[in-house]
C-alpha positions in Angstrom: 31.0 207.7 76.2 34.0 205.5 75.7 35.4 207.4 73.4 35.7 210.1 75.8 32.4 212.2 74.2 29.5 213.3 75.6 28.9 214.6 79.2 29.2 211.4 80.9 32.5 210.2 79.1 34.3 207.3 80.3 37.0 207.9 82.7 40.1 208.0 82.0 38.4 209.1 78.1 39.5 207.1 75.1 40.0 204.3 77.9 39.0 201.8 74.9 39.9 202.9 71.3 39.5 200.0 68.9 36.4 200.5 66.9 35.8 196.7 66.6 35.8 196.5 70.6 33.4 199.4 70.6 31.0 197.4 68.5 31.7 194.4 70.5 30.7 196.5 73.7 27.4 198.2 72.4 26.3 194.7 70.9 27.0 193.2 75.2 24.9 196.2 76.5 22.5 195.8 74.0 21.7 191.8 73.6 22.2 192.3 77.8 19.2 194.1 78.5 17.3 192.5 75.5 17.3 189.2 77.5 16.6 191.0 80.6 13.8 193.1 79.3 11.9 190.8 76.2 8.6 188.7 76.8 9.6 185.1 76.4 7.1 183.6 74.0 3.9 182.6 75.8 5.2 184.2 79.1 4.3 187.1 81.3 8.3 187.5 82.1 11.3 188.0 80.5 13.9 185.8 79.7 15.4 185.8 83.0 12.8 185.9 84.7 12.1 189.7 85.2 16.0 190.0 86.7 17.2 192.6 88.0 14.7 193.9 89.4 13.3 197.4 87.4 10.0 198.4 87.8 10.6 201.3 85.0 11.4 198.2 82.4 9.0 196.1 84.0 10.9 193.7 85.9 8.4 192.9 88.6 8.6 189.3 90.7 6.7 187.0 89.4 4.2 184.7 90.7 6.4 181.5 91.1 8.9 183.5 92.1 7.0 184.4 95.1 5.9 181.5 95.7 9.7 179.8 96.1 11.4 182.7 97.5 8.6 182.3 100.6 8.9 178.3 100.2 12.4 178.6 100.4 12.7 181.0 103.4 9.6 179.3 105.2 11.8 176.0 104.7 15.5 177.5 106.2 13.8 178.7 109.2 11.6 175.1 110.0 15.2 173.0 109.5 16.9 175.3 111.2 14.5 175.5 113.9 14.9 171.7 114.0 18.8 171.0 114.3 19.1 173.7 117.2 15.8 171.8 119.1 17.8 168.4 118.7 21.2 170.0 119.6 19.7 172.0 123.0 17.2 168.9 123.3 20.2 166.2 123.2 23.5 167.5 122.8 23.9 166.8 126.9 23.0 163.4 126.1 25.5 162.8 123.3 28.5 165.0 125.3 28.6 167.5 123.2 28.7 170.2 126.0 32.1 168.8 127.2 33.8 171.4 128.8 37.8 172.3 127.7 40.9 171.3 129.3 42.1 173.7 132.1 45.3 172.9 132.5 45.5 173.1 128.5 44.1 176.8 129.0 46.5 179.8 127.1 47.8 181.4 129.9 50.8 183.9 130.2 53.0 180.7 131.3 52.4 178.5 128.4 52.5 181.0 125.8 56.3 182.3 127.2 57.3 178.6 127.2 56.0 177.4 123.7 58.6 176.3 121.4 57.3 176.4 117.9 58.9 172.9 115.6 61.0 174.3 112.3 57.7 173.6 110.5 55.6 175.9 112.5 58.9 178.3 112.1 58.1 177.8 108.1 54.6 179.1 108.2 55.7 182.4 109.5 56.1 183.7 106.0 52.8 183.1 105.3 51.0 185.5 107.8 54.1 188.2 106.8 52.7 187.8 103.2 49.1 187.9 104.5 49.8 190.8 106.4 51.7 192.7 103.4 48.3 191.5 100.6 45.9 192.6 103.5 47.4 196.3 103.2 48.3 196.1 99.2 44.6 194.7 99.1 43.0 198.3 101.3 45.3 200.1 99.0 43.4 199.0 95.7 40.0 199.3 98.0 40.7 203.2 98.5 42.2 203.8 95.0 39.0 202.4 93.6 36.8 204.4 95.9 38.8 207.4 94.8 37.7 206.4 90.9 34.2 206.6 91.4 34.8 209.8 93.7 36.3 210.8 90.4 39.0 211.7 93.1 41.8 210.7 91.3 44.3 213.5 90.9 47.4 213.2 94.1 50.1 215.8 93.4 49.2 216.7 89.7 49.0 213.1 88.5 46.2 211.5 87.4 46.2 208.0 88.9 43.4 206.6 87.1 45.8 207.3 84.1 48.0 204.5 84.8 46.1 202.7 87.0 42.0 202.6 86.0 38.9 201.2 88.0 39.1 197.8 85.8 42.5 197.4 87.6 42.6 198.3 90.8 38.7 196.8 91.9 40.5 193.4 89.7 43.4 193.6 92.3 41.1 194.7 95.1 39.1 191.1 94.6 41.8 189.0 94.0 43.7 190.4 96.9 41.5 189.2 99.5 41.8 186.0 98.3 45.7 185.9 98.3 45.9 186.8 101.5 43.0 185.0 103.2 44.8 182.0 101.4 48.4 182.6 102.8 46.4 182.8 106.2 45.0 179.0 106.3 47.7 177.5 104.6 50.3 178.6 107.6 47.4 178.6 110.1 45.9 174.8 109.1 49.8 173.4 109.1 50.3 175.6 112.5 47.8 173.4 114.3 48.4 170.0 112.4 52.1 170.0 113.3 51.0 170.2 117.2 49.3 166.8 116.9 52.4 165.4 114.9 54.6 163.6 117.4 57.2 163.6 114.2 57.3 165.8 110.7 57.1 163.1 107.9 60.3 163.6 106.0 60.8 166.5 103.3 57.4 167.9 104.6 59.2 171.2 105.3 60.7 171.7 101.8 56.8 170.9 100.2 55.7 173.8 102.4 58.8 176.0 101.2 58.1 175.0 97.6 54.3 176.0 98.1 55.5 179.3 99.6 57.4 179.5 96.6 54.6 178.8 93.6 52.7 180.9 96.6 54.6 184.1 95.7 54.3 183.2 91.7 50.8 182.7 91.4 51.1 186.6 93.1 53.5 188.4 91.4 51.7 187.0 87.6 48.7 187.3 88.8 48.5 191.1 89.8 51.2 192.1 86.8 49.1 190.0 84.3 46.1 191.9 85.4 47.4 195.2 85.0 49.2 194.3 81.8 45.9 192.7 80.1 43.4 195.1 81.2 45.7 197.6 79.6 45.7 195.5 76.4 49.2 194.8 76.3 49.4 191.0 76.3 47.7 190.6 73.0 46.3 187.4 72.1 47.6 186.2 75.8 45.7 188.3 77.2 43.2 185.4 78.6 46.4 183.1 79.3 48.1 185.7 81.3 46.2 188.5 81.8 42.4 189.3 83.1 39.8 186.7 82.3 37.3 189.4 83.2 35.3 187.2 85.6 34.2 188.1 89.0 36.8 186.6 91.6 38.4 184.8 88.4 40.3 188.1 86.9 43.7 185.9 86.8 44.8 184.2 83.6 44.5 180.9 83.3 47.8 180.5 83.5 47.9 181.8 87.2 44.8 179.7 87.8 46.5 176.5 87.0 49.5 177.6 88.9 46.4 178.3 92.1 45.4 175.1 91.4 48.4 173.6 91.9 49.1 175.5 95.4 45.9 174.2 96.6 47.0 170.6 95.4 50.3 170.6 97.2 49.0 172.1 100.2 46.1 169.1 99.9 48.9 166.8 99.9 50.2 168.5 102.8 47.9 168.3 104.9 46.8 164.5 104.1 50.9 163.6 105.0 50.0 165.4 108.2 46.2 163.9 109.1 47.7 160.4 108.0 50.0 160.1 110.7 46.6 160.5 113.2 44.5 158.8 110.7 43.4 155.7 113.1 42.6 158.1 116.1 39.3 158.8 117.0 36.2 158.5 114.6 35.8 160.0 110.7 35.2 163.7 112.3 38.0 164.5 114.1 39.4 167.8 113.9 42.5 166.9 111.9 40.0 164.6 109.1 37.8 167.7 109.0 40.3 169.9 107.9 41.4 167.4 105.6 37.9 166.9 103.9 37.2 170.8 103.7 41.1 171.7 101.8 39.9 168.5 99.4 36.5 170.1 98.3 38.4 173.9 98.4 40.7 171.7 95.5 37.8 169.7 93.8 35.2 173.4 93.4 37.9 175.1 92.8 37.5 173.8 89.3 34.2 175.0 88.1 36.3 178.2 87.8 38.7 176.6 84.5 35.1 176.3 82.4 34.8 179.7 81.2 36.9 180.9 78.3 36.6 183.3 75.4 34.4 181.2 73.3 32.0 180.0 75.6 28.4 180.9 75.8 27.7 183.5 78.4 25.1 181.4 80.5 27.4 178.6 81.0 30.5 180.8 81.7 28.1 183.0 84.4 27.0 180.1 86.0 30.3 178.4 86.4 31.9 181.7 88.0 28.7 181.7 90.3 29.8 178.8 91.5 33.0 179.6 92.2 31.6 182.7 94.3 28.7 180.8 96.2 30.0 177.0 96.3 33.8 177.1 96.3 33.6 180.3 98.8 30.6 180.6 100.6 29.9 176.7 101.4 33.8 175.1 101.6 35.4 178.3 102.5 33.3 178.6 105.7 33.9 175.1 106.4 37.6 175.4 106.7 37.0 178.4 108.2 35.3 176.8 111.2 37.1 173.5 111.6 40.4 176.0 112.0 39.4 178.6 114.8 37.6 175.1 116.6 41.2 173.4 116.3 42.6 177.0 118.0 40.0 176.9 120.7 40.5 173.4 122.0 45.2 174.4 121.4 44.0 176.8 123.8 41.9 175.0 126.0 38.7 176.5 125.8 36.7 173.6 124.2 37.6 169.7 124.2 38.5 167.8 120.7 35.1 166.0 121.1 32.4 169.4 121.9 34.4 170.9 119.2 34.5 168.3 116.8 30.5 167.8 116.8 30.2 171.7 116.5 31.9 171.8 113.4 29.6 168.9 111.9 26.7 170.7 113.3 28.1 174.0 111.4 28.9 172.0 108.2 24.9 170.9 108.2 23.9 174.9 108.0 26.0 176.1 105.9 26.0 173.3 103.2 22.1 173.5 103.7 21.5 177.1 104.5 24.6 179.0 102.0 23.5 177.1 98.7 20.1 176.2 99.2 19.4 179.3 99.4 20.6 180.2 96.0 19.4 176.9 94.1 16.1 178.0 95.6 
């Protein structure tokens, strides 16, 4: 198959060549759905529990499994249940139904006479480069379609040739993080410089800098990609090419140089909430954002555990992390303590209704987004 034989070859054929890789590749697929498909000792199930699901092999739910998948579900829906009774039963009562500020509201007039600061200027760049990933990132998304189409011929030329499935799904996944990234670090300093009565000194060259490793982490990231997956880079091929991990294709080289984005735009943002620090209580908009760009920094290592050497459980199970932690619980944090700072710019909320809506959202999706895979 990979060697380009049979009637279901590998495309592009002779995609991998080296004999010893081969081996390396049947021995994966094989020892794979051993573990999936064997007894355990003293068991009724296999060694991961009858997953994935295949009733031809066998893999049927268990019994326990069952039984904690119901729990589980039973459990979301009674908590959830709860918090909305207390919030309709009491949120008058605690003024969370404030309503926004009218004269604040985002009409024609105010938007015509808004005059961004030379820090709001700076994060410009950032949506431009969002905007360019977003299309680079649909790009990859149609050329990968195209490969499973087996659709991949455009004026004679075979673009799975130079540019295989291994590549362009790698840059499809990792593109929708580089963009969605440019988008909160310009939109989270956007909104904190409106409550800033005065930038803190050389905060404007930090965010150029950022912009700068920004385009860096990029630029390696999708080059070292395409150059590993190809087998170029050698023995650097985990340093600077594909890791080969779900959402954590980069090398570790551009991980580090991710990690280091995400710390200076932590530092960023704290210059920014400090000024505003001793205003209001612990969940103000400005200390929510703060808390959730923290945790995006402090998950965002569970993703440096994996490397070549280590065991397959441990490296899965880290990069699941990454995927259902770091993303779905932090990500979605952010995510709502951001549009929440927009609405009340804009006047549709207050600070304080939207402040307690964004701790009320925090409770179900730390509770609801990783419960339910712990469970």
């Amino acid at each position: 198959m990979f060697r380009g034989e049979g009637t279901e070859a590998f495309h592009p054929a002779g995609y991998i060549s080296d004999a010893a890789e081969l081996r390396d590749l049947a021995a994966f697929f094989f020892w794979g759905g051993w573990v999936c498909g064997a007894t355990r000792p003293g068991q009724d199930y296999s060694y991961t529990h009858n997953w994935p699901y295949d009733e031809l092999a066998g893999n049927r739910p268990s019994a326990p499994i069952m039984m904690w998948s119901v729990a589980a579900a039973l459990g979301l829906i009674a908590v959830l249940g709860v918090v909305l009774f207390l919030y309709g039963r009491y949120s008058s009562l605690a003024s969370w139904r404030q309503a926004g500020d009218e004269t604040r509201l985002a009409t024609l007039t105010r938007i015509e006479a808004f005059g961004p600061t030379p820090l709001q200027r700076a994060t410009y760049k950032f949506f431009a480069a969002a905007a360019l990933l977003f299309v680079l990132q649909i790009v990859a998304g149609v050329l990968t379609i195209h490969d499973f189409l087996r659709f991949t011929r455009f004026m004679g030329i075979d673009l799975a040739e130079a540019l295989p499935i291994t590549i362009v799904r790698a840059w499809h996944l990792q593109l929708a993080l580089m963009w969605i990234s440019a988008c909160w670090v310009g939109a989270s300093v956007f909104v904190l410089s409106a409550a800033q009565r005065e930038t803190p000194q050389g905060l404007l060259g930090e965010l150029n800098l950022l912009f700068g490793l920004f385009v860096v982490w990029v630029a390696g990231s999708l080059v070292g990609i395409a150059l590993g997956s190809k087998g170029l880079l050698g023995e650097y091929w985990n340093l600077l090419g594909n890791q080969g991990w779900e959402f954590v294709e980069m090398g570790k080289l551009w991980q580090g140089i991710l990690f280091l984005v995400f710390a200076l735009w932590l530092r960023i943002v704290a210059r920014m909430v400090r000024t505003v620090w001793g205003e209001g209580d612990a969940w103000t908009l400005p200390k929510w954002l703060l808390y959730a760009v923290a945790c995006v920094l402090l998950l965002f290592i569970s993703g440096f555990v994996a490397r070549p050497e280590t065991n397959f459980v441990i490296a899965d199970f880290w990069r699941w992390a990454v995927i259902h932690m770091w993303v779905e619980a932090f990500f979605e944090v952010f995510t709502t303590a951001l549009l929440a700072y927009f609405m009340v710019l804009m006047g549709f909320v207050s600070h304080t209704a939207a402040s307690r809506i964004v701790y009320l959202a925090t409770l179900l999706f730390l509770g609801s987004g990783p419960a339910r895979h712990l469970a």
